[in-house]
PDB file with one MODEL, atoms N, CA, C and O in Angstrom:
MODEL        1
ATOM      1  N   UNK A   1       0.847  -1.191   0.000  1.00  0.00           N
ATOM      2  CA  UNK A   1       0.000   0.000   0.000  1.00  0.00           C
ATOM      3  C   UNK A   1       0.886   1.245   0.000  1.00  0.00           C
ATOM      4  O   UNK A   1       1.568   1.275   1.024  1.00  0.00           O
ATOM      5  N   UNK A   2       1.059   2.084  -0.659  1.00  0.00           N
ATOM      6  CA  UNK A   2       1.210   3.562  -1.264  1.00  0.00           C
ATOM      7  C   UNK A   2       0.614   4.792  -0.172  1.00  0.00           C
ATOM      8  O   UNK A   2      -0.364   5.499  -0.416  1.00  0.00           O
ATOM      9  N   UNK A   3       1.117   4.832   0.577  1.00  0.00           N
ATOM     10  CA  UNK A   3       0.402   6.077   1.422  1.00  0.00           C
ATOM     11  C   UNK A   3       0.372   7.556   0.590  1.00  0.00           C
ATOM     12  O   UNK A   3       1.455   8.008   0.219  1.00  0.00           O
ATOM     13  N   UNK A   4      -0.685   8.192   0.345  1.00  0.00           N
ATOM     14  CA  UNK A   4      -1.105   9.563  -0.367  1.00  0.00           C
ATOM     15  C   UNK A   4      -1.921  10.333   0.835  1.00  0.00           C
ATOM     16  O   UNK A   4      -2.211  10.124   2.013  1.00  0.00           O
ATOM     17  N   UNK A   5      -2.148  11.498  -0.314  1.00  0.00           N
ATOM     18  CA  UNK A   5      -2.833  12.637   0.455  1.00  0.00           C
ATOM     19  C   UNK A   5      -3.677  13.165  -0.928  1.00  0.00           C
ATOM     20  O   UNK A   5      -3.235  12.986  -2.063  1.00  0.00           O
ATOM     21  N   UNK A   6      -4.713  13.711  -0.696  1.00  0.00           N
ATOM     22  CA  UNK A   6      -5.173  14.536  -1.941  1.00  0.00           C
ATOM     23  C   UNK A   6      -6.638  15.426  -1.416  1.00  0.00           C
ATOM     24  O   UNK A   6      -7.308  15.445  -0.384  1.00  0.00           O
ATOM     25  N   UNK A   7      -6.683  15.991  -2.495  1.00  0.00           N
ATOM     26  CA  UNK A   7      -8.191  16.860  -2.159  1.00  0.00           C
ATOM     27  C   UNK A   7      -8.648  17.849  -3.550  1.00  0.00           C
ATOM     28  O   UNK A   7      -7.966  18.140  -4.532  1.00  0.00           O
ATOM     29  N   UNK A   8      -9.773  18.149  -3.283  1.00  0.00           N
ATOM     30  CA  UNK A   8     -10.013  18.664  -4.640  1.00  0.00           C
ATOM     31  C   UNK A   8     -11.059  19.788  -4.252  1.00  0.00           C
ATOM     32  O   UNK A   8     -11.488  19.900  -3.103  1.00  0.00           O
ATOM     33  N   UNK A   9     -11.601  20.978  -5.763  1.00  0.00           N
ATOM     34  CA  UNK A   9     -12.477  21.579  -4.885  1.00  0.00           C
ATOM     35  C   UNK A   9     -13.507  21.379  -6.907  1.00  0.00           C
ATOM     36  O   UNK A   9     -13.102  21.218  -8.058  1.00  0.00           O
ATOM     37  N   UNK A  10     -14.501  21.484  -6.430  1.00  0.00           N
ATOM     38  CA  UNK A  10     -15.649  21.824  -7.596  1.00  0.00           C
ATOM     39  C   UNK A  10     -16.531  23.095  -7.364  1.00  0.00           C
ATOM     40  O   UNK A  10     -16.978  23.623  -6.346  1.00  0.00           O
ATOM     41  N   UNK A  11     -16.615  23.401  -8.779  1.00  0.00           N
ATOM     42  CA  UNK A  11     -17.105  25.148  -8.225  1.00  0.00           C
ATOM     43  C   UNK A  11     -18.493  25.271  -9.430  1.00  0.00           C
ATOM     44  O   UNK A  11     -19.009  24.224  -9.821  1.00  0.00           O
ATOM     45  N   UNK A  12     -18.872  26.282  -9.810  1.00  0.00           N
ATOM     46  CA  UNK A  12     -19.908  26.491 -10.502  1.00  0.00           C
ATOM     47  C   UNK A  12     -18.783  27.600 -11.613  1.00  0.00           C
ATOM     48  O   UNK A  12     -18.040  28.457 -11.137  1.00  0.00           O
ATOM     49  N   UNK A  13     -18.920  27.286 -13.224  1.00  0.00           N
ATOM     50  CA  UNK A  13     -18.879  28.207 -13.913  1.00  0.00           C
ATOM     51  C   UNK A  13     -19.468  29.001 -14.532  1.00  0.00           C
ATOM     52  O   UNK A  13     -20.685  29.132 -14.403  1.00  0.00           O
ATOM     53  N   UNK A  14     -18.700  29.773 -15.409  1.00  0.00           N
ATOM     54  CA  UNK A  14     -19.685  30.401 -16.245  1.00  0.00           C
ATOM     55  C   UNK A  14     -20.517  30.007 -17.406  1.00  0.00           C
ATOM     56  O   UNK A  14     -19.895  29.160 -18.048  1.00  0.00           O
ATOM     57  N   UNK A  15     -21.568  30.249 -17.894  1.00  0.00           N
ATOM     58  CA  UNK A  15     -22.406  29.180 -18.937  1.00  0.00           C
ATOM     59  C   UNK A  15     -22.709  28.145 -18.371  1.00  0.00           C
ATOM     60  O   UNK A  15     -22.243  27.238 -19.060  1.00  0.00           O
ATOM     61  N   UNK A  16     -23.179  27.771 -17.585  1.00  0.00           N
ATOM     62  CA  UNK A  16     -23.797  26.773 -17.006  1.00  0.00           C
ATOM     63  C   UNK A  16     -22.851  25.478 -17.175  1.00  0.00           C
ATOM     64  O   UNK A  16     -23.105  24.429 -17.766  1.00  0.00           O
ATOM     65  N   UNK A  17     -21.977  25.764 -16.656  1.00  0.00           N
ATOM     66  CA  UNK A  17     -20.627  24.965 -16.319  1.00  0.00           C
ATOM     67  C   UNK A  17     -19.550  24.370 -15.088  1.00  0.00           C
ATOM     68  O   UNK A  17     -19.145  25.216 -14.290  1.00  0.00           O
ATOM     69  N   UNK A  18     -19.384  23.865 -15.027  1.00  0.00           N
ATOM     70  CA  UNK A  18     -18.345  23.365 -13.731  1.00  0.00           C
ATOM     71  C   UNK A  18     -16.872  22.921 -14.042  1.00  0.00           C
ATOM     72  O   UNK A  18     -16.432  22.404 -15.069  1.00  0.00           O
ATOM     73  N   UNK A  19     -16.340  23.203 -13.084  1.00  0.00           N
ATOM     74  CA  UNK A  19     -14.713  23.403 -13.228  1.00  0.00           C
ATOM     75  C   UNK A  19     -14.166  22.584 -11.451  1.00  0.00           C
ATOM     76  O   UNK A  19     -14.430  22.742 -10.259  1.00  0.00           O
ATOM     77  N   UNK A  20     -13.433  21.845 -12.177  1.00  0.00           N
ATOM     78  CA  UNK A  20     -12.735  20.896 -10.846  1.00  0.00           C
ATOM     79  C   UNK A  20     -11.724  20.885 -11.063  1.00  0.00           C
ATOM     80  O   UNK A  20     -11.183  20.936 -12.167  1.00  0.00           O
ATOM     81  N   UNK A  21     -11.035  20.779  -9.512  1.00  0.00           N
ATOM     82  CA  UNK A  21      -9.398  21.119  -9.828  1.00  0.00           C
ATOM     83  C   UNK A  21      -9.463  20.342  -8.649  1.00  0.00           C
ATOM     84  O   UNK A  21     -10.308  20.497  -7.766  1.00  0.00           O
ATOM     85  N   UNK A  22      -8.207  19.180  -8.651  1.00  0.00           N
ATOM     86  CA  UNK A  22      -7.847  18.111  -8.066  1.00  0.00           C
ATOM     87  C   UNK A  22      -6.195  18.553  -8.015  1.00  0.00           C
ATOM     88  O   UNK A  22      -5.491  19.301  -8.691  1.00  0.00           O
ATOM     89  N   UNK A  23      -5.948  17.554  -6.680  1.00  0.00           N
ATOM     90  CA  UNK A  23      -4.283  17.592  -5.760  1.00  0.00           C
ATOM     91  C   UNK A  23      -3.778  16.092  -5.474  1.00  0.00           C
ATOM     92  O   UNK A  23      -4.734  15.735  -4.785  1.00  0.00           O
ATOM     93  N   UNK A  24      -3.168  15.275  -5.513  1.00  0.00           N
ATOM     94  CA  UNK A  24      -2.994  14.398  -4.837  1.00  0.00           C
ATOM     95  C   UNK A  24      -1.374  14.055  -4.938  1.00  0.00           C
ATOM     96  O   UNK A  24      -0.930  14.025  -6.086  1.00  0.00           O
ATOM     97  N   UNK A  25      -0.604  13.838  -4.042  1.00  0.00           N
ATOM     98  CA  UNK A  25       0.581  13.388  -3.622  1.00  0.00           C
ATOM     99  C   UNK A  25       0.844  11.966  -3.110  1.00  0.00           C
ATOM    100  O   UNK A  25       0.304  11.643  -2.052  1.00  0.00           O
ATOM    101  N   UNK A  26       1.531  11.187  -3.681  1.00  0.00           N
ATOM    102  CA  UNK A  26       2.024   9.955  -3.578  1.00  0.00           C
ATOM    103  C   UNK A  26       3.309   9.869  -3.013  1.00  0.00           C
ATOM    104  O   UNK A  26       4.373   9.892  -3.630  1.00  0.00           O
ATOM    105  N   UNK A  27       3.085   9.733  -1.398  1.00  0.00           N
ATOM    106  CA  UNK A  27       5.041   9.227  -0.687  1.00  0.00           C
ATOM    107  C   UNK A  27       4.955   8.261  -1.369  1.00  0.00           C
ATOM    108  O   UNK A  27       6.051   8.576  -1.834  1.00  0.00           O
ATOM    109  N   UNK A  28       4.690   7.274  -1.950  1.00  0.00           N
ATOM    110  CA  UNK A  28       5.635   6.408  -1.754  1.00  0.00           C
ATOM    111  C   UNK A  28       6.122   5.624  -3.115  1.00  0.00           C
ATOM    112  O   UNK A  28       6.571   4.488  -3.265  1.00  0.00           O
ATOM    113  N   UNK A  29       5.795   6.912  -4.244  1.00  0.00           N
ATOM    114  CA  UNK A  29       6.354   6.258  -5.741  1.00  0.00           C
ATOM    115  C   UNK A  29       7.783   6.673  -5.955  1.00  0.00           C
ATOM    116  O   UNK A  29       8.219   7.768  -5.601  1.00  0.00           O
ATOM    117  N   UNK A  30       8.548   5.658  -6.604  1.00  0.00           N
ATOM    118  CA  UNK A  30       9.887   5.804  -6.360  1.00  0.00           C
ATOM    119  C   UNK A  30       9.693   6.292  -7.745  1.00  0.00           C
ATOM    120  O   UNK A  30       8.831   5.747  -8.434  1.00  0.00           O
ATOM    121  N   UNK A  31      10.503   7.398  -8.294  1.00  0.00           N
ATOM    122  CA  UNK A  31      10.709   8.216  -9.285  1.00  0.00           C
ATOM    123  C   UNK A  31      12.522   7.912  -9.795  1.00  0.00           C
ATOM    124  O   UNK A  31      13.389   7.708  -8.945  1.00  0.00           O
ATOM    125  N   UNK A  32      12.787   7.937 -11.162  1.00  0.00           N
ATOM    126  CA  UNK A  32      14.729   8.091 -10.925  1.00  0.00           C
ATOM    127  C   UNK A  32      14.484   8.875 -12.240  1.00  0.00           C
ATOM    128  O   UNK A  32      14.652   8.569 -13.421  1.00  0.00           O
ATOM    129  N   UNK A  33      14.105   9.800 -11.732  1.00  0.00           N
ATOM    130  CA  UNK A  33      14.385  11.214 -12.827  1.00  0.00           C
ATOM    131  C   UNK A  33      15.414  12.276 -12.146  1.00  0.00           C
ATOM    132  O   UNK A  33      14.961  12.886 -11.177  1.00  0.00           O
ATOM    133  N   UNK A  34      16.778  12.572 -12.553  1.00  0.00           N
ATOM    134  CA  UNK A  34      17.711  13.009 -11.894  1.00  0.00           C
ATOM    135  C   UNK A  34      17.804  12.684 -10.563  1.00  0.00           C
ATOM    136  O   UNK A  34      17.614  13.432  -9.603  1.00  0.00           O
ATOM    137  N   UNK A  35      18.187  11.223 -10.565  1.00  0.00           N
ATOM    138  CA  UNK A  35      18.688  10.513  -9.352  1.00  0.00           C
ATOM    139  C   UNK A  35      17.478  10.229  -8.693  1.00  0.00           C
ATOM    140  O   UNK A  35      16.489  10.945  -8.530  1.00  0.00           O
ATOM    141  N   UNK A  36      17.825   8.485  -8.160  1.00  0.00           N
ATOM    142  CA  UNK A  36      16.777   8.333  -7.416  1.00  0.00           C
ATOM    143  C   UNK A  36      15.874   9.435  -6.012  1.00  0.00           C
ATOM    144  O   UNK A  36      16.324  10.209  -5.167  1.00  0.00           O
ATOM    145  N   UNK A  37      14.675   9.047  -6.306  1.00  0.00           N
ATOM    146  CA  UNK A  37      13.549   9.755  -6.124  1.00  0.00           C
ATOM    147  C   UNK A  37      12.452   9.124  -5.114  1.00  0.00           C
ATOM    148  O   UNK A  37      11.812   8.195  -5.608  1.00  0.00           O
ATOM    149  N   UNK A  38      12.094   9.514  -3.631  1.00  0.00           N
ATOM    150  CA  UNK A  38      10.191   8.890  -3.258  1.00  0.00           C
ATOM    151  C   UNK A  38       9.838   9.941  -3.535  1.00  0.00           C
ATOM    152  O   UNK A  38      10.562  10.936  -3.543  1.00  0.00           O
ATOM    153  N   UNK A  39       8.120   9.894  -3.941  1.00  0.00           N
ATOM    154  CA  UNK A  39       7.264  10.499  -4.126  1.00  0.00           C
ATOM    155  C   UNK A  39       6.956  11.338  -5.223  1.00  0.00           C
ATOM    156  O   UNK A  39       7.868  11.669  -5.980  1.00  0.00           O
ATOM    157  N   UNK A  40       5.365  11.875  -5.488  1.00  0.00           N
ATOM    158  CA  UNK A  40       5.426  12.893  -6.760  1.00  0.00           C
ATOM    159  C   UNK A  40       4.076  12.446  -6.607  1.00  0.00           C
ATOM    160  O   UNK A  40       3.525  11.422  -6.204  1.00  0.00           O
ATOM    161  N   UNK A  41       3.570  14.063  -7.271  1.00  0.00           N
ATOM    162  CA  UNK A  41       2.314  14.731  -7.459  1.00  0.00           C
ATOM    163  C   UNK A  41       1.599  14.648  -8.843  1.00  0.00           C
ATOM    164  O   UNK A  41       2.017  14.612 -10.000  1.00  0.00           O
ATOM    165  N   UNK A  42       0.167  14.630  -8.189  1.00  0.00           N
ATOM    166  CA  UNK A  42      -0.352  15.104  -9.868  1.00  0.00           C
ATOM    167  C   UNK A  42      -1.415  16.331  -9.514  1.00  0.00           C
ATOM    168  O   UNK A  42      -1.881  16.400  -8.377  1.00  0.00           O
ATOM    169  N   UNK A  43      -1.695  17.075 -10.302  1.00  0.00           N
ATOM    170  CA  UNK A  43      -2.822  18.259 -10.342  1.00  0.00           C
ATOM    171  C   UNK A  43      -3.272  17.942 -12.242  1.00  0.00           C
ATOM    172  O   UNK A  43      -2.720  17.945 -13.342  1.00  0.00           O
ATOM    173  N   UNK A  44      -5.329  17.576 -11.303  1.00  0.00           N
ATOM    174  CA  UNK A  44      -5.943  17.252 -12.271  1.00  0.00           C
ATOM    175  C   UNK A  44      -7.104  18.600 -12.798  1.00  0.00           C
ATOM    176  O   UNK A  44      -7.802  18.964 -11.852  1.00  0.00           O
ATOM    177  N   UNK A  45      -7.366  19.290 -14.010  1.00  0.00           N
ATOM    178  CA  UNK A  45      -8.394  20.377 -13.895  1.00  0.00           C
ATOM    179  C   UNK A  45      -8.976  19.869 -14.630  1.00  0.00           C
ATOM    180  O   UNK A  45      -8.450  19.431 -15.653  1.00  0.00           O
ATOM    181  N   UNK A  46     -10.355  19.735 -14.359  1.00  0.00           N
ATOM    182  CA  UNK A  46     -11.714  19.224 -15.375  1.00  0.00           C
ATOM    183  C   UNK A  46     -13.002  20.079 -15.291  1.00  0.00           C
ATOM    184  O   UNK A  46     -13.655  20.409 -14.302  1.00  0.00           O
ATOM    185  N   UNK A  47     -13.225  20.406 -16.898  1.00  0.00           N
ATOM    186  CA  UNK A  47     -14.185  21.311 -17.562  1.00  0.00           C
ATOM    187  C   UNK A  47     -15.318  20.722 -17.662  1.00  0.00           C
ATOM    188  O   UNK A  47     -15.217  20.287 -18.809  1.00  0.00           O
ATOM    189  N   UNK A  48     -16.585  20.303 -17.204  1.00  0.00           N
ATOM    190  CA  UNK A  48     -17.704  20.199 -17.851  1.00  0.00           C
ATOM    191  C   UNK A  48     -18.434  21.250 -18.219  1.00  0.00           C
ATOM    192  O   UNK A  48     -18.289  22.433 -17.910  1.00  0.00           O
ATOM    193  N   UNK A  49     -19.517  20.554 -19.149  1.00  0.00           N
ATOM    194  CA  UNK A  49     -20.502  21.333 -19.563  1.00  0.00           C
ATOM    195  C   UNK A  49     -22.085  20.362 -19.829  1.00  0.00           C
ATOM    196  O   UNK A  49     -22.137  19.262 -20.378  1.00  0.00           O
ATOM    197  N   UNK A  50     -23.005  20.973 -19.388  1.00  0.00           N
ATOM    198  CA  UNK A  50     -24.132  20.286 -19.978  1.00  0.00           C
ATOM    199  C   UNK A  50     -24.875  20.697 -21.318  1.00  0.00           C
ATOM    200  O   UNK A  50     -25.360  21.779 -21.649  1.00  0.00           O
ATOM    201  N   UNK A  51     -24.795  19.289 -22.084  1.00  0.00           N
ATOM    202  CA  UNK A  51     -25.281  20.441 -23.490  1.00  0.00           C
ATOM    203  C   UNK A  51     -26.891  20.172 -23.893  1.00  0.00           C
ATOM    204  O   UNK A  51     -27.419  20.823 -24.794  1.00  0.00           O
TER     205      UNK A  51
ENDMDL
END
């Protein structure tokens, strides 16, 4: 098991739209991008729309 953290928020846009923006951090992925590495992030943003 991978211990993380994350959180996100959803909001109301404009045009009858929604906008989400996501966080989450992973201790425990080993990365070897300029020398070995734990951990690394992602930030997710998602557009809907109802048509």
């Amino acid at each position: 098991m991978l211990p993380a953290v994350g959180g996100g928020i959803v909001s109301g846009a404009p045009w009858g739209s929604q906008i989400e923006i996501n966080y989450s951090y992973n201790f425990g992925i080993y990365r070897d991008r300029h020398g070995p590495k734990l951990g690394g992030n992602s930030v997710v943003v998602f557009w809907s729309k109802l048509l």
